[in-house]
N, C-alpha and C positions, 0 to 999 in steps of 0.2 A: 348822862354818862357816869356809870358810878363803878368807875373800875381804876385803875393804879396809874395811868397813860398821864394825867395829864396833871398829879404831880410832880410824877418822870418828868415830864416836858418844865413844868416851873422849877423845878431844881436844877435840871441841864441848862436852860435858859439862864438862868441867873448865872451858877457858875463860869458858863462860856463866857454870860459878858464880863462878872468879873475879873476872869483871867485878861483877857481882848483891853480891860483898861488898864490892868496890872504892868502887863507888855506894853502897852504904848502909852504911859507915863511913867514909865522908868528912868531917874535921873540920872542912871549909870549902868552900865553893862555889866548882869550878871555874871556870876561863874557859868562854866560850860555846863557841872552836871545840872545847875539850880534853872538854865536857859530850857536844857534837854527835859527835864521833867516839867517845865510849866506846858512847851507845848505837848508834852505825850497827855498831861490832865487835858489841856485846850480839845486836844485831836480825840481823847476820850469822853468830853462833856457833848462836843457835837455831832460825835456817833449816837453817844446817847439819846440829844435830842431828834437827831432824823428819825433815828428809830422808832421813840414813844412815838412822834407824830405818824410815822409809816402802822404803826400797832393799833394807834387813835381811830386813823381813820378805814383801817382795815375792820373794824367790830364795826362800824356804823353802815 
């Protein structure tokens, strides 16, 4: 496979999970905009990854 997909996919992956720990070992409730932007990153890293993987396995 020598194409971008599964980069995509290791950088989506990593980021989701870091966010996914970020969020649930939080010692204290963020501010509302600091809460609203983690998950729009969350909701944007896991688009990302369906995707690459949806793109991955569409060339194959």
């Amino acid at each position: 496979m020598n194409s971008r997909w599964p980069k995509i996919m290791l950088m989506s992956g990593l980021t989701s999970a870091w966010l996914l720990y970020d969020i649930a070992t939080a010692t204290e409730t963020p501010r509302q905009a600091v809460a609203i932007l983690q998950y729009a990153l969350l909701a944007c890293a896991l688009i990302g990854l369906v995707g690459s993987i949806v793109m991955a396995a569409a060339e194959k």
